[in-house]
C-alpha positions as CSV (number, residue, x, y, z in Angstrom):
1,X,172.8,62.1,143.6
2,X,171.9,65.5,142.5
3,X,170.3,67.3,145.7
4,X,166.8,68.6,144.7
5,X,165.9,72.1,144.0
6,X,164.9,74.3,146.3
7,X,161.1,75.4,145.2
8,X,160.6,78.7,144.1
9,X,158.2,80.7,146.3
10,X,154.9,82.2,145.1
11,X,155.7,85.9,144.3
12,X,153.2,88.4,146.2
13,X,153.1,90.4,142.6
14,X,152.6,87.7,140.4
15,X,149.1,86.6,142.0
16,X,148.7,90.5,141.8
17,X,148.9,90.6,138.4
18,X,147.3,87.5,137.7
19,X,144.6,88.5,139.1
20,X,144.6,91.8,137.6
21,X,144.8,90.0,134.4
22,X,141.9,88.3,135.1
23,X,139.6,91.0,136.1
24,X,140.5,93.3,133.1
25,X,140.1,90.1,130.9
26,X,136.3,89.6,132.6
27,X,136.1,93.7,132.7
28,X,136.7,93.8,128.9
29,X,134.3,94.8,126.4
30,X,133.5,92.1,124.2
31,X,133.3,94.4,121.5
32,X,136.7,95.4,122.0
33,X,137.8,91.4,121.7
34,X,136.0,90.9,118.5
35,X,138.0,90.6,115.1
36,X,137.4,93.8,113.0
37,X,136.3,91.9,109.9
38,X,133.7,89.9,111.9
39,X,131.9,93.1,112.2
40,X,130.8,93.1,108.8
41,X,130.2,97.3,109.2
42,X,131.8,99.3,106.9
43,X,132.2,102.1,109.2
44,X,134.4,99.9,111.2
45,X,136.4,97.8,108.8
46,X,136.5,100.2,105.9
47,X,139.5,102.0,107.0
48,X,141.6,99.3,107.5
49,X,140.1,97.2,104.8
50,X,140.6,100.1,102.0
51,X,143.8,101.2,103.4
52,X,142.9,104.6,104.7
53,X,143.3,105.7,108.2
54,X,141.3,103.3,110.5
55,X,140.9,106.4,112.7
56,X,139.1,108.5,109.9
57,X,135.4,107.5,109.1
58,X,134.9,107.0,105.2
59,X,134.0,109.6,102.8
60,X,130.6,109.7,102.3
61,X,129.6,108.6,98.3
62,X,129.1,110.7,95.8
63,X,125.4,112.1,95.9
64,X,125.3,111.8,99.4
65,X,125.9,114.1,102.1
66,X,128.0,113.3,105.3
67,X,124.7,113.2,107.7
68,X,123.6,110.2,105.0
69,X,120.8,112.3,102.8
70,X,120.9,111.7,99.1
71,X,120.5,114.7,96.8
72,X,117.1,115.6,94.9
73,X,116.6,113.0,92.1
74,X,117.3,113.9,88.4
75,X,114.3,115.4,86.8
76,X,113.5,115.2,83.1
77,X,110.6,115.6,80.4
78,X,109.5,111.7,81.6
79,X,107.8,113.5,84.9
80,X,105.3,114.9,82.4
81,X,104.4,112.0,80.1
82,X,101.6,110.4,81.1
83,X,100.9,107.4,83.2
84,X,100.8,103.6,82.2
85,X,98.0,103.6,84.2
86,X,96.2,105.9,82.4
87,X,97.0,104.2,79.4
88,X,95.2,101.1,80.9
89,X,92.6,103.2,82.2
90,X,92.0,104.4,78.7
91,X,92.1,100.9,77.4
92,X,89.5,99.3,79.6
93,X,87.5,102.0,79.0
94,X,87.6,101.7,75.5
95,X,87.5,97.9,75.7
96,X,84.0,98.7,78.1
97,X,82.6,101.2,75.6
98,X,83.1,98.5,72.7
99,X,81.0,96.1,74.7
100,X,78.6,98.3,75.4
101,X,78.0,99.1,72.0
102,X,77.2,96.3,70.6
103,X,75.4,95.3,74.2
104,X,77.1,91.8,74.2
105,X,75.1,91.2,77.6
106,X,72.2,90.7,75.7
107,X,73.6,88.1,73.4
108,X,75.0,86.0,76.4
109,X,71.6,85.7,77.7
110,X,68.0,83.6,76.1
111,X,65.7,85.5,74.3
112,X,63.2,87.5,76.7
113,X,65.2,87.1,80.0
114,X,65.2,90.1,81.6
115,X,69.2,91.0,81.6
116,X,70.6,93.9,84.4
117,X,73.9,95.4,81.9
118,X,76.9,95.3,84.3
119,X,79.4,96.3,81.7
120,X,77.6,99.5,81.1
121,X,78.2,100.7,84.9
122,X,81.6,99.9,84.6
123,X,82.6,101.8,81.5
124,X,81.2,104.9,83.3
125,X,82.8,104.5,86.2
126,X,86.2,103.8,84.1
127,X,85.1,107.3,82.3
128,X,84.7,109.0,85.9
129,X,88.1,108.3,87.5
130,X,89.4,109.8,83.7
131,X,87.3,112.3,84.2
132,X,88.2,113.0,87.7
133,X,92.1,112.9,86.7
134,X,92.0,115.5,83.9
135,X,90.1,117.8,86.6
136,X,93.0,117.1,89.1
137,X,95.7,117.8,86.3
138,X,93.7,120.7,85.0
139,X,94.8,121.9,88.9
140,X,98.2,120.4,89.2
141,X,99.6,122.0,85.8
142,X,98.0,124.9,86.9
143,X,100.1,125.2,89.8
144,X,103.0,123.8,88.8
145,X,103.0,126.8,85.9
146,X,102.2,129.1,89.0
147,X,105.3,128.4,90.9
148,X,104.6,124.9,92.9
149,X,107.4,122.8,91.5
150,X,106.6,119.9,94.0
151,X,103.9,118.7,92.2
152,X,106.3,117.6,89.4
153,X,106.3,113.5,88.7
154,X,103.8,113.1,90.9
155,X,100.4,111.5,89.9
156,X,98.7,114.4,89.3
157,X,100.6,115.7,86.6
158,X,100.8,112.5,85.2
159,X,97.0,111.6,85.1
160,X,97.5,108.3,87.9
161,X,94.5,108.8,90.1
162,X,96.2,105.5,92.1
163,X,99.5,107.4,92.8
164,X,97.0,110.7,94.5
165,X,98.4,111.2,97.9
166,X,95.2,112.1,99.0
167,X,93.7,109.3,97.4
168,X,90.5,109.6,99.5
169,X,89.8,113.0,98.2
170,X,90.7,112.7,94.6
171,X,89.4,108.9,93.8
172,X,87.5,107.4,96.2
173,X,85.3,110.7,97.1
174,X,84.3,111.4,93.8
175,X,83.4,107.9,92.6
176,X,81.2,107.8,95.9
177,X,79.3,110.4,95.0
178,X,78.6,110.0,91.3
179,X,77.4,106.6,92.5
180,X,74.9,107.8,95.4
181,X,73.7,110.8,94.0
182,X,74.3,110.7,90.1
183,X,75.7,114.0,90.2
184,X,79.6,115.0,89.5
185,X,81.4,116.2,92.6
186,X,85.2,116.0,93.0
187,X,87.1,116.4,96.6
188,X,89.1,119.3,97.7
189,X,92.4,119.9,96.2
190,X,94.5,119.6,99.1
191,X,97.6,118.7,97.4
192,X,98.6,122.1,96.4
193,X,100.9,124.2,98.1
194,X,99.6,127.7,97.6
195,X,102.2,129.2,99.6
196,X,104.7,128.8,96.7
197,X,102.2,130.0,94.4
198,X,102.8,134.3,94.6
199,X,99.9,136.5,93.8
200,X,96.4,136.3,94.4
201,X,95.7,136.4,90.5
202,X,97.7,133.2,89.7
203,X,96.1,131.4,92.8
204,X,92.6,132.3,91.6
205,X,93.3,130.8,88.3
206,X,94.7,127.6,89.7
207,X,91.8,127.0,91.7
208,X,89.4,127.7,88.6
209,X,91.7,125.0,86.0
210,X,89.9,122.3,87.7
211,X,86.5,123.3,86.9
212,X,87.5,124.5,83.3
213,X,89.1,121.3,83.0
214,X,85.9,119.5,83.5
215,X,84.0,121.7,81.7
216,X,86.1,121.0,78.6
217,X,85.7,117.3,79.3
218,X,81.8,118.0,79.5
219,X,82.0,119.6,76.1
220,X,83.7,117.3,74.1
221,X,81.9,114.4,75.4
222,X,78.2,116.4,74.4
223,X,79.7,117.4,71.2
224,X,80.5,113.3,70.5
225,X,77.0,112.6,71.4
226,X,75.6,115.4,69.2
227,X,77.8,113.7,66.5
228,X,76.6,110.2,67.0
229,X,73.2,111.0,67.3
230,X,72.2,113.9,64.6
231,X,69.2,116.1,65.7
232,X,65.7,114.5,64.9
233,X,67.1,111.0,66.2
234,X,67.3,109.1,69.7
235,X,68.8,105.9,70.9
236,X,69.3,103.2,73.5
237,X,72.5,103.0,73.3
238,X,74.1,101.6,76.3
239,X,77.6,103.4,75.4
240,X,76.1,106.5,73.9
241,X,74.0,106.6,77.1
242,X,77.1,106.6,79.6
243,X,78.6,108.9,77.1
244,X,75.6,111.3,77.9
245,X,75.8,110.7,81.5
246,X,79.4,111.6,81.7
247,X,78.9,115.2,80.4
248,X,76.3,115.8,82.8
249,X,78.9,114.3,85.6
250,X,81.9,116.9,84.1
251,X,79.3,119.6,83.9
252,X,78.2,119.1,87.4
253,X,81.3,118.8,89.0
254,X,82.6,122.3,87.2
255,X,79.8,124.0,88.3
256,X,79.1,122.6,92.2
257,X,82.6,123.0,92.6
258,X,82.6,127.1,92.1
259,X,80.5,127.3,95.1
260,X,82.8,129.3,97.7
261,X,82.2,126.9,100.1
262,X,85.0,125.6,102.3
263,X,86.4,121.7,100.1
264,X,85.4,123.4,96.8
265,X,87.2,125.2,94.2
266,X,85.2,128.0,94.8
267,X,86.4,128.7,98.3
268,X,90.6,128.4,96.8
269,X,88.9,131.7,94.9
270,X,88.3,133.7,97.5
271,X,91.0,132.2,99.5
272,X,93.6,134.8,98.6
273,X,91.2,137.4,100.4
274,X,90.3,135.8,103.5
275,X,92.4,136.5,106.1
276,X,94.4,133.5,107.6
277,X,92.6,132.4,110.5
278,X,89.6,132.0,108.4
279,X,91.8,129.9,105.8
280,X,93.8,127.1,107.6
281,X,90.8,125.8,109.1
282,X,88.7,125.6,105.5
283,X,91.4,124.0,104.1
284,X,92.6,121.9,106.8
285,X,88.4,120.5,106.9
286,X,88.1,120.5,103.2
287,X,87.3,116.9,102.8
288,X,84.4,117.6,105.9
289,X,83.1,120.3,103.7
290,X,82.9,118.5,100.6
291,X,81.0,115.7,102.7
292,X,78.8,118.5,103.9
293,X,78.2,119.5,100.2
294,X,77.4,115.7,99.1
295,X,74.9,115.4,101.8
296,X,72.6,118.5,101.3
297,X,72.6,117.6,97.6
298,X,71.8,114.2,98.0
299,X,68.3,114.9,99.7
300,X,65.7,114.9,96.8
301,X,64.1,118.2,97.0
302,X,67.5,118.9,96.1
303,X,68.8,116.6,93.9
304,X,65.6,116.8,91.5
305,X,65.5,120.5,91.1
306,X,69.3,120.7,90.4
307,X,69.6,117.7,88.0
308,X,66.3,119.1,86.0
309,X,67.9,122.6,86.2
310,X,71.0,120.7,84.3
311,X,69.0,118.8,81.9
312,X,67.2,122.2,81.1
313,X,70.8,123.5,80.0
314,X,71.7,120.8,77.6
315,X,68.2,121.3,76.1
316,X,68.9,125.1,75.9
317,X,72.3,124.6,74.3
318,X,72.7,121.5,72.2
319,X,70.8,121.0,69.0
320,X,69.5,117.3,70.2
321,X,66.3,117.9,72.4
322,X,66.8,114.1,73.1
323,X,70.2,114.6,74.6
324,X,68.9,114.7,78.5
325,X,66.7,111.5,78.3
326,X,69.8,110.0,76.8
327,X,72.0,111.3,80.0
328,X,69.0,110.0,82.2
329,X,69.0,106.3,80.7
330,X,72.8,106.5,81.5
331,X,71.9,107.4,85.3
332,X,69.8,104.0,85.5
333,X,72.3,102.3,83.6
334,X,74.7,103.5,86.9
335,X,72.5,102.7,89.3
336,X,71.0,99.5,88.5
337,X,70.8,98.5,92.0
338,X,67.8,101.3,92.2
C-alpha cells in the first residue's frame, strides 16, 4: 500500500505574492486592462493599427496643423457673386410688383367692398431690405477695396441681408423704422474693421459708399417713375406708388445718415479725426445712437417738416410735379394700419 504523501506546507511567499497579485490586479487602472481596439480613438489605436510606432502620436492631416486648426479656406471669384437669396429677394419683389400692378386684390373682392391692399406693403418692404443691402455693399466693397479683406464671402459683399452678422443693425433696424416713421434710416455699420483700412482719406470714403449707394438707388427708382409716368400725368398705381415711396426711403437714408452723429455714416467721417477715446465709445454705442436718431425724428414736429422738406426736393428736381403725392400714396399704402 503506497504510504501517502506528505502535504506540502503553505509557502510564507506565495500568500505574499498572491496577495500582492491581488491588490495590483484591484490597484489597476481599468484603462490600462482594456483592449486597444475597444477604444475606438485613433490617437490610441492608430499607431498600432497603421503600423507606425504606437509610441508616436499620428501626423496631423494635411491642411491641418498639429494643435488641430485647419488652414484659411480657398477663396475664389464665387465670394463675389451674388446671393441666392437675393435672387429670391428680387423675385418676390418682382412677383409683388406684378400683383400690385394690376391690383389683383381688388378683383378678389365684390364690387364696392372696401378692400385694405396687403400685397402693396409687402412689395415695399421686399424693395427695403434690397435697398438696405446695396447700402450695406455700397460699404462692404468699399472697404474691402480699402484694405479690409475680412469682409470677403461674407453677406455683405454678396447682397444676403439674412447672412449680416449684425443682423439687428443691418435688417431688422432699418425695416423698423421705415415702418414707424415712413422715413429711410439704416443702422450703423459696425461690421467694418477700420483698423485695416490705412489713411484717413480711404476711411472717409468708405463711410460715405453707403449713402452714395443709396442715393444711386433713389435715383434710378425716381428716374423709373418719371419714365412710367410722363410729366402732365398722375396715377394710383399701387406699384408705381411703392416705387415712389422707395426713392424717398433711399433718399432719406443717404441724407440722415451724413449727420456726424455717433451710429451714422456721418460720424465714420469724422472718425479718422477724433481722437480715440472719443471713438471706441461712438462706435461701440452705434446701434444706441441710431435709436436716438429714430426717436427725435419720429416726433411729428419733426417728421412733417423733414418729409415736406423732401417732397419739396423731388418737386424742385424732377420734371413730374405729381411725383411727391405719388410717394405719399405709397406711405399709406405702408402703413395701412394708420
Amino acid at each position: 500500500m503506497p504510504t501517502p504523501e506528505t502535504p506540502r506546507q503553505a509557502d510564507p511567499t506565495d500568500a505574499s505574492a498572491a496577495e500582492d497579485g491581488a491588490t495590483g490586479a484591484l490597484g489597476a487602472d481599468p484603462w490600462e486592462r482594456m483592449p486597444e481596439d475597444a477604444l475606438n480613438v485613433p490617437s490610441r489605436a492608430g499607431g498600432a493599427e497603421d503600423g507606425g510606432d504606437p509610441g508616436h502620436a499620428a501626423e496631423p492631416a494635411s491642411g491641418e496643423d498639429p494643435a488641430g486648426h485647419t488652414g484659411p479656406a480657398r477663396q475664389g471669384w464665387t465670394d463675389f457673386l451674388p446671393s441666392p437669396v437675393l435672387l429670391l429677394l428680387l423675385g418676390l419683389t418682382g412677383f409683388a410688383g406684378w400683383l400690385s400692378w394690376q391690383a389683383v386684390e381688388l378683383d378678389w373682392v365684390a364690387e364696392g367692398t372696401r378692400v385694405t391692399p396687403l400685397i402693396p406693403p409687402l412689395l415695399i418692404l421686399l424693395g427695403w431690405i434690397v435697398s438696405s443691402a446695396v447700402h450695406e455693399f455700397g460699404h462692404a466693397l468699399a472697404a474691402y477695396l480699402a484694405g479690409d479683406r475680412s469682409l470677403r464671402g461674407s453677406g455683405y459683399l454678396r447682397l444676403n441681408p439674412f447672412a449680416y452678422h449684425e443682423a439687428f443693425g443691418g435688417l431688422v433696424l432699418p425695416v423698423a423704422y421705415l415702418c414707424l416713421s415712413g422715413l429711410g434710416l439704416t443702422g450703423p455699420p459696425a461690421y467694418v474693421d477700420w483698423d485695416r483700412i490705412p489713411g484717413r482719406g480711404r476711411r472717409v470714403l468708405v463711410a460715405l459708399a453707403g449713402p452714395l449707394a443709396s442715393l444711386a438707388a433713389a435715383t434710378l427708382l425716381a428716374l423709373t417713375v418719371s419714365l412710367l409716368v410722363p410729366p402732365g400725368n398722375d396715377t394710383t398705381n399701387w406699384a408705381i406708388a411703392a416705387m415712389a415711396f422707395l426713392s424717398l426711403a433711399n433718399l432719406t437714408a443717404a441724407a440722415i445718415n451724413l449727420l456726424p452723429l455717433p451710429g451714422l455714416d456721418g460720424f465714420e467721417v469724422l472718425a479718422p479725426w477724433l481722437p480715440g477715446r472719443a471713438v471706441r465709445p461712438g462706435r461701440a454705442w452705434g446701434a444706441f445712437g441710431s435709436i436716438s436718431v429714430f426717436a427725435v425724428l419720429w416726433f411729428p414736429s419733426v417728421n412733417g417738416p423733414l418729409t415736406d422738406l423732401f417732397y419739396g426736393l423731388f418737386t424742385l428736381v424732377l420734371p413730374n410735379p405729381a411725383f411727391p403725392g405719388m410717394a405719399f400714396h405709397g406711405e399709406l399704402l405702408l402703413q395701412f394700419w394708420g
